[in-house]
GUPASE-695484 format. One line per field, with one value per atom (N, C-alpha, C): residue number from 1; residue in one letter; atom name; x, y, z. Coordinates in steps of 0.2 Angstrom, whole numbers, always signed. Layout:
N
i (NUM,...)
aa (a,...)
at (CA,...)
u (X,...)
v (Y,...)
w (Z,...)
END
This chain:
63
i (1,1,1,2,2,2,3,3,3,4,4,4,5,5,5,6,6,6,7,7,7,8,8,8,9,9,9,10,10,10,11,11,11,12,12,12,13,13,13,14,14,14,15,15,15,16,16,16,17,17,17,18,18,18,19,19,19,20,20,20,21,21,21,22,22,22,23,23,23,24,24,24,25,25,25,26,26,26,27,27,27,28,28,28,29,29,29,30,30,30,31,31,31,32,32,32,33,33,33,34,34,34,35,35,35,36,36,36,37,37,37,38,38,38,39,39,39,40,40,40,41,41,41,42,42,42,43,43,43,44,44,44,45,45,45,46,46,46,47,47,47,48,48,48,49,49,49,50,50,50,51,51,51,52,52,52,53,53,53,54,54,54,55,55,55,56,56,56,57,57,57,58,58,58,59,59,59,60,60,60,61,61,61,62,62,62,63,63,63)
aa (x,x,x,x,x,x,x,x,x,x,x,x,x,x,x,x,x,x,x,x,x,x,x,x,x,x,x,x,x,x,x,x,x,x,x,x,x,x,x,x,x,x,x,x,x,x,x,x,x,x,x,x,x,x,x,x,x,x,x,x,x,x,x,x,x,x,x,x,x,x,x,x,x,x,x,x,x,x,x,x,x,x,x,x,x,x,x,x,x,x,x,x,x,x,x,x,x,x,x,x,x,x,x,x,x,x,x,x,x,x,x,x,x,x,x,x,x,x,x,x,x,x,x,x,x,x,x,x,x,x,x,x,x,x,x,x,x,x,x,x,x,x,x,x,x,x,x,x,x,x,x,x,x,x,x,x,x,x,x,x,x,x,x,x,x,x,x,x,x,x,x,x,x,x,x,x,x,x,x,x,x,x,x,x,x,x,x,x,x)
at (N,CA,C,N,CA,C,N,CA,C,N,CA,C,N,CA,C,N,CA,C,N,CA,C,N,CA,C,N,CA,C,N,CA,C,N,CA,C,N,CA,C,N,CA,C,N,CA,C,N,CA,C,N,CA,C,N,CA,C,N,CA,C,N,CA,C,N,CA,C,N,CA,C,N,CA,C,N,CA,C,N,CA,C,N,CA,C,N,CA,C,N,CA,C,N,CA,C,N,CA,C,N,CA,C,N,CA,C,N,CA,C,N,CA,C,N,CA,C,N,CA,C,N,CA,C,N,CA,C,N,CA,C,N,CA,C,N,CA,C,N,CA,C,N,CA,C,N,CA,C,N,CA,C,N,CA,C,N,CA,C,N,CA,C,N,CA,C,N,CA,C,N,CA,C,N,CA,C,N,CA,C,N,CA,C,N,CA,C,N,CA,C,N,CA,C,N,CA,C,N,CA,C,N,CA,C,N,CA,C,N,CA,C,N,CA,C,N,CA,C)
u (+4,+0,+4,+3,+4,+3,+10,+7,+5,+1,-1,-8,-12,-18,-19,-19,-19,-23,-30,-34,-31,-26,-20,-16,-17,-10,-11,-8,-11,-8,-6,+0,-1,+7,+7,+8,+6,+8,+15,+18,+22,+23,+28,+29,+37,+37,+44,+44,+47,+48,+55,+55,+61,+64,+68,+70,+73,+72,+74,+84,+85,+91,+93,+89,+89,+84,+82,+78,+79,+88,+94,+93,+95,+96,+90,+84,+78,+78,+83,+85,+78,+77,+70,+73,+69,+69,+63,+63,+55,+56,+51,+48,+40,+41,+33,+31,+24,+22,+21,+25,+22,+19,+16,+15,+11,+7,+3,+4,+13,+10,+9,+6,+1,-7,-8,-14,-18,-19,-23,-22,-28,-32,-26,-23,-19,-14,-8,-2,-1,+2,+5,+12,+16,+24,+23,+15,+17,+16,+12,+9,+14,+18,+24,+22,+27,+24,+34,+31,+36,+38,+43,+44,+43,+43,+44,+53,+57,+63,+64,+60,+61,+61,+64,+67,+58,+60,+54,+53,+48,+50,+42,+42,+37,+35,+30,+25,+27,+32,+33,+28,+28,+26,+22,+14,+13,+12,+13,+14,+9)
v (-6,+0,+6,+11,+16,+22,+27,+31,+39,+38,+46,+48,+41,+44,+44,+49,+49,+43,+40,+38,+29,+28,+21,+22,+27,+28,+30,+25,+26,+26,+30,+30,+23,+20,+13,+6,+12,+7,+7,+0,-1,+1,+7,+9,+11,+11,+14,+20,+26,+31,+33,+41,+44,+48,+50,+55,+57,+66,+72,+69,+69,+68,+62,+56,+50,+52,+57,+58,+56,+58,+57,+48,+46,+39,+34,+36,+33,+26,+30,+23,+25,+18,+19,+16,+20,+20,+17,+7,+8,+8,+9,+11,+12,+14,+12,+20,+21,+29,+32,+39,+40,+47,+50,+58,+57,+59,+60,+67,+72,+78,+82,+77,+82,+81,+86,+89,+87,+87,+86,+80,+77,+67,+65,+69,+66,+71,+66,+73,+67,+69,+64,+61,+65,+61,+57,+58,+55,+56,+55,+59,+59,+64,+66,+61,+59,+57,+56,+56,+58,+48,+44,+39,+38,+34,+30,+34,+34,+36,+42,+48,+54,+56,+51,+52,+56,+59,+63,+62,+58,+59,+56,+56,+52,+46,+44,+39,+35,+30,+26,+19,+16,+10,+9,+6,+4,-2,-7,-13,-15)
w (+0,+0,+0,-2,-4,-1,+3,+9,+6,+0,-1,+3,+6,+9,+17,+19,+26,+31,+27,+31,+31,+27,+27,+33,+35,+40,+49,+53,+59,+63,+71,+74,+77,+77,+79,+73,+68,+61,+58,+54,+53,+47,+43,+39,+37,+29,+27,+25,+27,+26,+19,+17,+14,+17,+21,+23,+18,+20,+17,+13,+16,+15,+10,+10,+7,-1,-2,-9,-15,-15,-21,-22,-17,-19,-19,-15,-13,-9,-2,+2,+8,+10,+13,+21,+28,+32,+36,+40,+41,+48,+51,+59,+60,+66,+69,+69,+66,+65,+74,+76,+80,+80,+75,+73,+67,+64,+58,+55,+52,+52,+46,+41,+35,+39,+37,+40,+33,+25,+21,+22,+19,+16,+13,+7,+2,+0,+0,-2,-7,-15,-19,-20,-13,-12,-8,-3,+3,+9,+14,+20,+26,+26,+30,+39,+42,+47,+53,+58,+65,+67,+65,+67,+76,+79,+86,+89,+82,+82,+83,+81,+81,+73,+69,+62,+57,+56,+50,+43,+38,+31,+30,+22,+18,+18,+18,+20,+13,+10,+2,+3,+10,+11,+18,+16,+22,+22,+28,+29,+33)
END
């Protein structure tokens, strides 16, 4: 599944992120969602969210 829509994504859920940093190469980061923070239903890169870890990036996979 695909993390452009907000209503896929739930704190406590297990997901892989992009951090800002990792763009260039498209290396993916997964962990447990602990923050939801796009505020719209739908972004088309990806509904940003605050890992368990601290780390911040886009929603590529939900699991």
């Amino acid at each position: 599944m695909k993390g452009q829509n907000r209503s896929d994504i739930k704190a406590g859920k297990e997901v892989s992120i992009i951090l800002k940093e990792d763009q260039v190469s498209g290396k993916l980061t997964e962990g447990i969602v602990q923050d939801i923070l796009t505020k719209s239903l739908y972004h088309p890169h990806g509904i940003k969210v605050r890992l368990a870890t601290g780390e911040v990036g886009r929603v590529k996979v939900v699991k």
